[in-house]
PQR file of N, CA, C, O and H, with PARSE charges and radii, in Angstrom:
ATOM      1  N   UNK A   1       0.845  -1.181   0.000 -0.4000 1.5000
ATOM      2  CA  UNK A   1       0.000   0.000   0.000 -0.0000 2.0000
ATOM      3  C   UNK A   1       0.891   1.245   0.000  0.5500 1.7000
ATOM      4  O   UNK A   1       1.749   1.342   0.878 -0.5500 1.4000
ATOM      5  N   UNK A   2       0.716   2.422  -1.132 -0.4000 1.5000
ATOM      6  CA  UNK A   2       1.078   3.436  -1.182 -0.0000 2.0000
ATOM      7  C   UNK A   2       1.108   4.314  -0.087  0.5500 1.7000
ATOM      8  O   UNK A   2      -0.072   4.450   0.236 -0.5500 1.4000
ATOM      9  H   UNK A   2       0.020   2.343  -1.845  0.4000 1.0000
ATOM     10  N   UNK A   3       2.121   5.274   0.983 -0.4000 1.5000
ATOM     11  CA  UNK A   3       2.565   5.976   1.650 -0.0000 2.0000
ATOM     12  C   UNK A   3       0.910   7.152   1.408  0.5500 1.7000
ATOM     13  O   UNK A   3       0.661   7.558   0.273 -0.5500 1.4000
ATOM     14  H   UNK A   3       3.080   5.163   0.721  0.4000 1.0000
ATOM     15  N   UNK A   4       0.114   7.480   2.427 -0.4000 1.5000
ATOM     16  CA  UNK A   4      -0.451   8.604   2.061 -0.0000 2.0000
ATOM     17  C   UNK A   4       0.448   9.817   2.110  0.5500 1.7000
ATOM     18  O   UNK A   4       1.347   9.939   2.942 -0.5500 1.4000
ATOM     19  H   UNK A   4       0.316   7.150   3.349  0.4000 1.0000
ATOM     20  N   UNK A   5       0.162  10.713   1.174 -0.4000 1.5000
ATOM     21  CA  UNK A   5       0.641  11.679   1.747 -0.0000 2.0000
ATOM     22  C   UNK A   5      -0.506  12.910   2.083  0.5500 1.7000
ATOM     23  O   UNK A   5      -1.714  12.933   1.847 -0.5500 1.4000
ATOM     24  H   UNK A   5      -0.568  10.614   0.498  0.4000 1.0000
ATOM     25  N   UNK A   6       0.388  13.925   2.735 -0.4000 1.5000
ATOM     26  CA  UNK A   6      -0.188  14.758   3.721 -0.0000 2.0000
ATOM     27  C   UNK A   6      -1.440  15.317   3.002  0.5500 1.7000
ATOM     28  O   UNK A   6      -2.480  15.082   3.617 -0.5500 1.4000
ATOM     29  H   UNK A   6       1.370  13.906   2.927  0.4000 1.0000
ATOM     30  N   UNK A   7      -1.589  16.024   1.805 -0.4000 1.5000
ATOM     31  CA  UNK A   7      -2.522  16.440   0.914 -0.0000 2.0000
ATOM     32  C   UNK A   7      -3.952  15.171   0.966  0.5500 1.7000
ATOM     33  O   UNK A   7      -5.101  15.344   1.371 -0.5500 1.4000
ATOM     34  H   UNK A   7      -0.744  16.214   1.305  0.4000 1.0000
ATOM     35  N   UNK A   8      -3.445  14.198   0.516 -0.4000 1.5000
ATOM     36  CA  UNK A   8      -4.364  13.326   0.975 -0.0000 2.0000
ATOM     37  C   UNK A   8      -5.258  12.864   2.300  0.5500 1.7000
ATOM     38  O   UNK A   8      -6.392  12.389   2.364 -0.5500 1.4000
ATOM     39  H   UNK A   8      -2.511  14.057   0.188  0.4000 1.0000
ATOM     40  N   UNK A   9      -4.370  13.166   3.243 -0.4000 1.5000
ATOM     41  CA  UNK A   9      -4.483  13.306   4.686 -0.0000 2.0000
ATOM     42  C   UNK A   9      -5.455  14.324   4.873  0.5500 1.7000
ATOM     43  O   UNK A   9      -6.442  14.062   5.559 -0.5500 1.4000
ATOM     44  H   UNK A   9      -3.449  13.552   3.190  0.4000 1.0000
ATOM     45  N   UNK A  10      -5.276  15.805   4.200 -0.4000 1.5000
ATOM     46  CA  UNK A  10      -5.999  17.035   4.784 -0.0000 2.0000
ATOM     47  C   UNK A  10      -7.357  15.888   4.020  0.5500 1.7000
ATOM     48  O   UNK A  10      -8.299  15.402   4.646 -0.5500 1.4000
ATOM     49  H   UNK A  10      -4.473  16.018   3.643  0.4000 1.0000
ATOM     50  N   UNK A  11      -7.038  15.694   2.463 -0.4000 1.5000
ATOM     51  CA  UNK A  11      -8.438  15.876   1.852 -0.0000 2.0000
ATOM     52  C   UNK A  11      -9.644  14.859   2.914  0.5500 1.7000
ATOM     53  O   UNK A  11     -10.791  15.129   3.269 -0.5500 1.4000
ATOM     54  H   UNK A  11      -6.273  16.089   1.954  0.4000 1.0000
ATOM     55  N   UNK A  12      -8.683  13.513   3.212 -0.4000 1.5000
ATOM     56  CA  UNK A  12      -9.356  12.816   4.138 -0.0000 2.0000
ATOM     57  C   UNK A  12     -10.451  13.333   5.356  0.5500 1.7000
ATOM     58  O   UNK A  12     -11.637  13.006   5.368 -0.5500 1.4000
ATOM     59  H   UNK A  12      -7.751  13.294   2.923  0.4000 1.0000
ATOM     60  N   UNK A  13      -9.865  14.113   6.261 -0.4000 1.5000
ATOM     61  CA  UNK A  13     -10.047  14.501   7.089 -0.0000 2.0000
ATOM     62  C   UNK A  13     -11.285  15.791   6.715  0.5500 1.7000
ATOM     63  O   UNK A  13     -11.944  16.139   7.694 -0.5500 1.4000
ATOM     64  H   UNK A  13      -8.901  14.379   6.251  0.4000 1.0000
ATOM     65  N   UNK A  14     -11.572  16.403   5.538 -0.4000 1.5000
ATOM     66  CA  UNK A  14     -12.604  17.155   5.202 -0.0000 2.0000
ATOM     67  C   UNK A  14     -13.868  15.680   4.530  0.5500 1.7000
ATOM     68  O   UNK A  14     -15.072  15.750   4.777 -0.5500 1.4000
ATOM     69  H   UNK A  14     -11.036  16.120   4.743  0.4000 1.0000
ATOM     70  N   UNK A  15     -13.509  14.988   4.052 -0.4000 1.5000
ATOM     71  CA  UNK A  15     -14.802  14.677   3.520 -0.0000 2.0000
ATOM     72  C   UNK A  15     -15.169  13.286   4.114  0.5500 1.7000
ATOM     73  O   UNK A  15     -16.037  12.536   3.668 -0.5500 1.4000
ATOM     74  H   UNK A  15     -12.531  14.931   3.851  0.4000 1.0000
ATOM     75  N   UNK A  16     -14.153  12.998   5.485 -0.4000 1.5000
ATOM     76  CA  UNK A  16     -15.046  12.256   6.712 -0.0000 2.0000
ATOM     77  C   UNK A  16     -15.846  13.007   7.070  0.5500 1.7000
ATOM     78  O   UNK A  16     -16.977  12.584   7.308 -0.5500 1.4000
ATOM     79  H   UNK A  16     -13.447  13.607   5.847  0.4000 1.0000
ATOM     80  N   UNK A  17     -15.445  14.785   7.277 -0.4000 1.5000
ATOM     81  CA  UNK A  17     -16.248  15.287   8.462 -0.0000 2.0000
ATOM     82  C   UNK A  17     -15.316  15.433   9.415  0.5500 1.7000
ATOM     83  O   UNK A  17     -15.792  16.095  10.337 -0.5500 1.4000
ATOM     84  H   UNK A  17     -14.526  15.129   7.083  0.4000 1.0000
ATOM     85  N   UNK A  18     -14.226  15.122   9.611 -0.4000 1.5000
ATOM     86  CA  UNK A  18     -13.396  15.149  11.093 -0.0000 2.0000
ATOM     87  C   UNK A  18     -13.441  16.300  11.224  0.5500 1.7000
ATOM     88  O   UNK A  18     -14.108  16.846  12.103 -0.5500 1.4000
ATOM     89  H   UNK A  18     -13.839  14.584   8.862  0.4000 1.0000
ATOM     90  N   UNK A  19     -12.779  16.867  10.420 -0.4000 1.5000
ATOM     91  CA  UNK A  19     -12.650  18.832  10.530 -0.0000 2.0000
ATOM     92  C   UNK A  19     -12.664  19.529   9.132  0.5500 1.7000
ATOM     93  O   UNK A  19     -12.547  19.122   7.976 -0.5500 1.4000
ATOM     94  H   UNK A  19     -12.238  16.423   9.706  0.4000 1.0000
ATOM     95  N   UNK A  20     -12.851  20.715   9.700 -0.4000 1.5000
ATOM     96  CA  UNK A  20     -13.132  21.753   8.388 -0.0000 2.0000
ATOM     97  C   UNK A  20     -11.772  22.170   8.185  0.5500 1.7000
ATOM     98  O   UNK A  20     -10.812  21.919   8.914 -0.5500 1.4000
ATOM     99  H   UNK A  20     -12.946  21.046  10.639  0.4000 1.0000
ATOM    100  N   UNK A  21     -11.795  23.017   6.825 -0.4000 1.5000
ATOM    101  CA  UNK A  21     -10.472  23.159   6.159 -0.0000 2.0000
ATOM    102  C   UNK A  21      -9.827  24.225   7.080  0.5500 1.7000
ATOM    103  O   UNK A  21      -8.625  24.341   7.317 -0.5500 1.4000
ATOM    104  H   UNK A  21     -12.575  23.220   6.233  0.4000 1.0000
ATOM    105  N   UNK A  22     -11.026  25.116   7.643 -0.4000 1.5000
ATOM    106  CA  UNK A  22     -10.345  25.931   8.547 -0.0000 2.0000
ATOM    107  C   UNK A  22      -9.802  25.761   9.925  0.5500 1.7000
ATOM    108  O   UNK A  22      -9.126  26.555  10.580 -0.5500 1.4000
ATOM    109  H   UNK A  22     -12.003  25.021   7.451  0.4000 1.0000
ATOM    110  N   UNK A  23     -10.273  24.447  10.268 -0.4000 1.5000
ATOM    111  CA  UNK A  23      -9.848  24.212  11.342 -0.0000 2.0000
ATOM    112  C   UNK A  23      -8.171  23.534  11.138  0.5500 1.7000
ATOM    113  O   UNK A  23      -7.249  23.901  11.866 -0.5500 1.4000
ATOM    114  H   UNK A  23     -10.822  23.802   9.736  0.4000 1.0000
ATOM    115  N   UNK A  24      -8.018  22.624  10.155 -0.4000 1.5000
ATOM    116  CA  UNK A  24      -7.216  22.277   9.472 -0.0000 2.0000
ATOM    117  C   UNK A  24      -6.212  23.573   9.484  0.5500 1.7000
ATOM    118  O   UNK A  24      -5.320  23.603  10.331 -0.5500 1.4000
ATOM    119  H   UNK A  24      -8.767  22.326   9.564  0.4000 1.0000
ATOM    120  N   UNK A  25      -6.341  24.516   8.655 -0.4000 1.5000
ATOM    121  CA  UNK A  25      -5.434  25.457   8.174 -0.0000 2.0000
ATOM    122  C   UNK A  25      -5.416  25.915   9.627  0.5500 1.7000
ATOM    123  O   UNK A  25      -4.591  25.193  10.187 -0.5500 1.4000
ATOM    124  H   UNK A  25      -7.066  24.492   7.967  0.4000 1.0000
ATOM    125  N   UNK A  26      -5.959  26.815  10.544 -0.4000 1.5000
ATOM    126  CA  UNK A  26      -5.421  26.617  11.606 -0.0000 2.0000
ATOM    127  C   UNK A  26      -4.641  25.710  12.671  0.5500 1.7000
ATOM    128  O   UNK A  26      -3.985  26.082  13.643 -0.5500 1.4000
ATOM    129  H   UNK A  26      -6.628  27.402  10.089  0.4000 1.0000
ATOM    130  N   UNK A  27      -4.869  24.567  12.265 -0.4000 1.5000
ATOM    131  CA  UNK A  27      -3.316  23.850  13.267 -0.0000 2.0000
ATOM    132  C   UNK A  27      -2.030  23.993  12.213  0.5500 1.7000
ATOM    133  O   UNK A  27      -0.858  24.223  12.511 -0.5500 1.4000
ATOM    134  H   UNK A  27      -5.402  24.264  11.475  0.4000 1.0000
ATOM    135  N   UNK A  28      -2.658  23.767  10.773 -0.4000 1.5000
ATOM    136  CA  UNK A  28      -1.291  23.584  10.351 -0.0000 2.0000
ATOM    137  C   UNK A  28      -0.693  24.843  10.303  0.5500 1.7000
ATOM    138  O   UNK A  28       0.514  24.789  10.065 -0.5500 1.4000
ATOM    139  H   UNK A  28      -3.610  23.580  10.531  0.4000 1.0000
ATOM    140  N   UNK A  29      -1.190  26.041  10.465 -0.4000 1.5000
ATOM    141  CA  UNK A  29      -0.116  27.246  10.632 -0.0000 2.0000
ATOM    142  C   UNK A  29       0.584  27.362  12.032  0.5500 1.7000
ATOM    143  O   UNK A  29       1.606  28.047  12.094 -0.5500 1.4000
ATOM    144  H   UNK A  29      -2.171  26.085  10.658  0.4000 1.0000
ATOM    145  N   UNK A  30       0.017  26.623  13.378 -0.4000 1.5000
ATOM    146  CA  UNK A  30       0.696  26.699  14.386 -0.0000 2.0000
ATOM    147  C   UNK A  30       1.883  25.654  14.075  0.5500 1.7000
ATOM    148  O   UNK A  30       3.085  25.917  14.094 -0.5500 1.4000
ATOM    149  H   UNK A  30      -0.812  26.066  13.328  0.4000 1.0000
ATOM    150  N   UNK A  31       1.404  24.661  13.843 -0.4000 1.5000
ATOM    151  CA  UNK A  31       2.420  23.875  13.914 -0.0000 2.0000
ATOM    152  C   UNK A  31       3.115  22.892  12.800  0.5500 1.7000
ATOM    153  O   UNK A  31       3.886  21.954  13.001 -0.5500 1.4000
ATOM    154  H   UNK A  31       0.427  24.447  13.827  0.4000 1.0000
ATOM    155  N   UNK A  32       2.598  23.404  11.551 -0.4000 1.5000
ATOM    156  CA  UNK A  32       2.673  23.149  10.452 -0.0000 2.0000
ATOM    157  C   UNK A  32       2.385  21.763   9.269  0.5500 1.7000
ATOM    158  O   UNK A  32       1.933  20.751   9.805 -0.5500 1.4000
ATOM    159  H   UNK A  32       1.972  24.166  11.387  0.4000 1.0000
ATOM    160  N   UNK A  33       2.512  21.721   8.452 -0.4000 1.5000
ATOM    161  CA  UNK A  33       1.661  21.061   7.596 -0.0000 2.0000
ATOM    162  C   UNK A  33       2.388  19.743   7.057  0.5500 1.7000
ATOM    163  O   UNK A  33       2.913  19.499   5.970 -0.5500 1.4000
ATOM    164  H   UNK A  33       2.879  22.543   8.016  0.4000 1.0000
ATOM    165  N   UNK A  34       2.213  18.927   8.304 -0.4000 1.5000
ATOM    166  CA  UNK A  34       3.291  17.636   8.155 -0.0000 2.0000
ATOM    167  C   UNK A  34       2.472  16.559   8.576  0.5500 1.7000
ATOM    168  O   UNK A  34       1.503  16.970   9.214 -0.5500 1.4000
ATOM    169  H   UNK A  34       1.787  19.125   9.186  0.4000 1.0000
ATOM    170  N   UNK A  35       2.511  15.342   8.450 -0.4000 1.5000
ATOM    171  CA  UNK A  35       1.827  14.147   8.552 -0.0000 2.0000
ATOM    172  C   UNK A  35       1.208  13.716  10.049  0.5500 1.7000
ATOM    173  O   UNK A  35       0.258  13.048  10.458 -0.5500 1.4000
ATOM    174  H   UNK A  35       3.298  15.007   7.931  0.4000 1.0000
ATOM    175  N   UNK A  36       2.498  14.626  10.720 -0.4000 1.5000
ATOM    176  CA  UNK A  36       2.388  14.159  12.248 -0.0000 2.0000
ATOM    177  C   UNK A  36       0.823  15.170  12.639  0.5500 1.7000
ATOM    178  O   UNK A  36      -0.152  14.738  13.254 -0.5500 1.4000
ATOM    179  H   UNK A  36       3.270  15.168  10.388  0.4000 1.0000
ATOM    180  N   UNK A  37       0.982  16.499  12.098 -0.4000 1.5000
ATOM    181  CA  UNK A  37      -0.269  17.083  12.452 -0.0000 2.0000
ATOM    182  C   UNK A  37      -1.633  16.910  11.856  0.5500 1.7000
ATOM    183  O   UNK A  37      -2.659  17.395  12.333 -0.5500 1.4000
ATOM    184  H   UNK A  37       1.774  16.849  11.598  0.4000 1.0000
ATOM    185  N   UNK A  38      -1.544  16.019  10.536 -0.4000 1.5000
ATOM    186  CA  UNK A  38      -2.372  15.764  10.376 -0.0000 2.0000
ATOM    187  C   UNK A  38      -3.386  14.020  11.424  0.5500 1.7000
ATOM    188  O   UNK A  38      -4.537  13.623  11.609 -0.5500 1.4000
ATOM    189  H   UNK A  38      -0.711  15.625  10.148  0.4000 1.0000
ATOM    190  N   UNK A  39      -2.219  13.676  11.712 -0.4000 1.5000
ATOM    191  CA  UNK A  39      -2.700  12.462  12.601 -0.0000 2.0000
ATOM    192  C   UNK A  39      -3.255  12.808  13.796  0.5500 1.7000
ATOM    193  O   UNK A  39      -4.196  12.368  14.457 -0.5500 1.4000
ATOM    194  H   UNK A  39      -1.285  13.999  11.562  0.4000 1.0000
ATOM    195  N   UNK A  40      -2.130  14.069  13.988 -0.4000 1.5000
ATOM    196  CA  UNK A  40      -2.847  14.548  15.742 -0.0000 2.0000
ATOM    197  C   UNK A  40      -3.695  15.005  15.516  0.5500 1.7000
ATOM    198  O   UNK A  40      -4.229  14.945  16.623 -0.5500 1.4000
ATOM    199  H   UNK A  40      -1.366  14.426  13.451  0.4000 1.0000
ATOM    200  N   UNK A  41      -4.809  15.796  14.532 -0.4000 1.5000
ATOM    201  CA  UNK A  41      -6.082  15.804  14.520 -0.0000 2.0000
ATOM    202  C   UNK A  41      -7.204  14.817  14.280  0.5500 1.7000
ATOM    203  O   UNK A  41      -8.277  14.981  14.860 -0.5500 1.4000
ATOM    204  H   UNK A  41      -4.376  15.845  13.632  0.4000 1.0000
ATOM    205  N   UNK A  42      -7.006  13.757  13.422 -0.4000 1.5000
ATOM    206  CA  UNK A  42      -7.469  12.780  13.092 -0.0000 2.0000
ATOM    207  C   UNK A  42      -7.761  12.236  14.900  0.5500 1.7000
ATOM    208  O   UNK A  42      -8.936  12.132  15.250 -0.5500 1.4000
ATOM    209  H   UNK A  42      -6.134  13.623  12.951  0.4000 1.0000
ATOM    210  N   UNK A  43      -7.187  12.075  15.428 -0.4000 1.5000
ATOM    211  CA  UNK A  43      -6.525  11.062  17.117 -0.0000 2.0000
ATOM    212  C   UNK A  43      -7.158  12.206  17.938  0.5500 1.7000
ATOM    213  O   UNK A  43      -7.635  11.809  19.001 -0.5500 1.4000
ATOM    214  H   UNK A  43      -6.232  12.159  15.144  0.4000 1.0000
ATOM    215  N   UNK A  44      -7.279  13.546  17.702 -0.4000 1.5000
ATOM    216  CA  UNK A  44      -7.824  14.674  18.603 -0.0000 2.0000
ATOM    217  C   UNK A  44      -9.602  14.603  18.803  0.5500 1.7000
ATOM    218  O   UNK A  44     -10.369  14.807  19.744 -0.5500 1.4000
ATOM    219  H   UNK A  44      -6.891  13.869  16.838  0.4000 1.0000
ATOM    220  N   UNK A  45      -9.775  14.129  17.126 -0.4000 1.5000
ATOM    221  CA  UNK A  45     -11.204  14.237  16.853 -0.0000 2.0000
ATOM    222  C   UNK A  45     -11.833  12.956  17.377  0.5500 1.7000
ATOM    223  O   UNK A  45     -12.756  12.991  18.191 -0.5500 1.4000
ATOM    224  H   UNK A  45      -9.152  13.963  16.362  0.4000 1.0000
ATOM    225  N   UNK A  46     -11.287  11.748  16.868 -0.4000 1.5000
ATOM    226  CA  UNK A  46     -11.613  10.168  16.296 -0.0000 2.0000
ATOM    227  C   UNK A  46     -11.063   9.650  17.484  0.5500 1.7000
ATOM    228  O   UNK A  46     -11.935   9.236  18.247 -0.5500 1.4000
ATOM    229  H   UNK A  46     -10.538  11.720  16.207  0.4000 1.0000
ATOM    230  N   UNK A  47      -9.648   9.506  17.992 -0.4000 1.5000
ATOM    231  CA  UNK A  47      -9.245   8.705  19.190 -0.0000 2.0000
ATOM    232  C   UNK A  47      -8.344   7.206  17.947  0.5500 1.7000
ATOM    233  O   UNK A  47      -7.969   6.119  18.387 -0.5500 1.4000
ATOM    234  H   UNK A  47      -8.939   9.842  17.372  0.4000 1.0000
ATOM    235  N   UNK A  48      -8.251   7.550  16.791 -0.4000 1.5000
ATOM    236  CA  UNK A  48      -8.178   6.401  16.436 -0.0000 2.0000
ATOM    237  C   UNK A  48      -6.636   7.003  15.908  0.5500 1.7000
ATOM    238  O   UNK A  48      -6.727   8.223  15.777 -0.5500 1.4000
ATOM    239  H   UNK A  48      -8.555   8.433  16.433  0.4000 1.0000
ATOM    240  N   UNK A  49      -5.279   6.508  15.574 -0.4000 1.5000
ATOM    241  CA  UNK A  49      -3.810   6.951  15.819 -0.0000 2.0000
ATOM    242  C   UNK A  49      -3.860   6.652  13.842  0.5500 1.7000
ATOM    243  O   UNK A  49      -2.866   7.328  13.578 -0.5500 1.4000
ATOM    244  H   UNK A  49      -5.205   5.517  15.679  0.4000 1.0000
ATOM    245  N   UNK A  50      -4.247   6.228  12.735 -0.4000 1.5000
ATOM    246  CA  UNK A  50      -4.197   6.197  11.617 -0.0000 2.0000
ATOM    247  C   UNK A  50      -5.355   6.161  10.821  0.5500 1.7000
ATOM    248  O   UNK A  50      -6.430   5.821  11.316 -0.5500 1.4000
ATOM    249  H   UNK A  50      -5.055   5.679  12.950  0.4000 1.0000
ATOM    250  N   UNK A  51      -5.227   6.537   9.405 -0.4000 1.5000
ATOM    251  CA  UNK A  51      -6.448   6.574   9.081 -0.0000 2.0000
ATOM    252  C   UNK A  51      -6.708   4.880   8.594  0.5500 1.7000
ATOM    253  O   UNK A  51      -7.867   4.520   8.389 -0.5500 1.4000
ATOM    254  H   UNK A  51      -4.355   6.813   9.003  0.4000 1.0000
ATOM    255  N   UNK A  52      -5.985   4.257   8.491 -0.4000 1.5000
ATOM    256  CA  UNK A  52      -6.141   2.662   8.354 -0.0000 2.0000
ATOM    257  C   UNK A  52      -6.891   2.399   9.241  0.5500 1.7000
ATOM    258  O   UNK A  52      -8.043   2.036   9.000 -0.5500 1.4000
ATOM    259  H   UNK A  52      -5.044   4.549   8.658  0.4000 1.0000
ATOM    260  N   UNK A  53      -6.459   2.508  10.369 -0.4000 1.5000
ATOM    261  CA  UNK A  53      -7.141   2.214  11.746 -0.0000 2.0000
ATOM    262  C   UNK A  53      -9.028   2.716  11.745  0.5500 1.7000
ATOM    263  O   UNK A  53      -9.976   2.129  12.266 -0.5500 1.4000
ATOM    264  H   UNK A  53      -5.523   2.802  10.566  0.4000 1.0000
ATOM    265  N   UNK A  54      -8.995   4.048  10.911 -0.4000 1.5000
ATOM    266  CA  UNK A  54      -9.957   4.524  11.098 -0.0000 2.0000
ATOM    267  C   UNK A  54     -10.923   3.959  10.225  0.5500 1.7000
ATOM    268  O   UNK A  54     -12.034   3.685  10.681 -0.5500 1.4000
ATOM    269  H   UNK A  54      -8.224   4.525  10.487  0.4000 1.0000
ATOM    270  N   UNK A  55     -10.573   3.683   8.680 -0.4000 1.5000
ATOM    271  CA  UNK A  55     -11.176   3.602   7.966 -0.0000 2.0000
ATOM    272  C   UNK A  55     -11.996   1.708   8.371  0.5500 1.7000
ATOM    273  O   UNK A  55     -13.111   1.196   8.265 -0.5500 1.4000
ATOM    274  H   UNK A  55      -9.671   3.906   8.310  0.4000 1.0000
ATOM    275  N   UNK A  56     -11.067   1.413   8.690 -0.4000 1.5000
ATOM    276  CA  UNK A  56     -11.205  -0.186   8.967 -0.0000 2.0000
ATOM    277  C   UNK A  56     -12.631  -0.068   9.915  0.5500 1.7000
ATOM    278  O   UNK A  56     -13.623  -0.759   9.684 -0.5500 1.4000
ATOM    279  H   UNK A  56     -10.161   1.829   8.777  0.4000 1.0000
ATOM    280  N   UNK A  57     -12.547   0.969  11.058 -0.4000 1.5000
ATOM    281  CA  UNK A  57     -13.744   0.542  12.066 -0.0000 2.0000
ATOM    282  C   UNK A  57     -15.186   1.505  11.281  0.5500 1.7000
ATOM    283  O   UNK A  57     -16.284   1.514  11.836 -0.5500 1.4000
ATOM    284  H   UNK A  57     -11.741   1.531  11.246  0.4000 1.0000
ATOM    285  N   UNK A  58     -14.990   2.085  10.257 -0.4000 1.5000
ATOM    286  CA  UNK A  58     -16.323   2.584   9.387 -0.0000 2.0000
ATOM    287  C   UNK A  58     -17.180   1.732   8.838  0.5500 1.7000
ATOM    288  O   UNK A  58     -18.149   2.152   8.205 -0.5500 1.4000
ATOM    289  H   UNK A  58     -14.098   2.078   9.806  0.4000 1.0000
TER
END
């Protein structure tokens, strides 16, 4: 299985519903726009540490 990358990650995370783009663009300007922050929202929202993880219990 192909590496997601981060772009994919944001798009994920808008058309679950986890978060909005603005909420999104606000973490990633604190702390910027890397894989790790996209997980720590995914895990902030969901509780679940990947989106494998996540997608699996849908």
């Amino acid at each position: 299985m192909p590496k997601t990358t981060v772009f994919e990650m944001w798009t994920l995370l808008e058309t679950y519903g986890i978060a909005t783009t603005e909420e999104i663009s606000l973490v990633t300007s604190i702390i910027g726009t890397t894989e790790k922050a996209m997980l720590d929202i995914l895990y902030s929202r969901t509780g679940y540490r990947s989106f494998e993880q996540f997608e699996e219990e849908m």
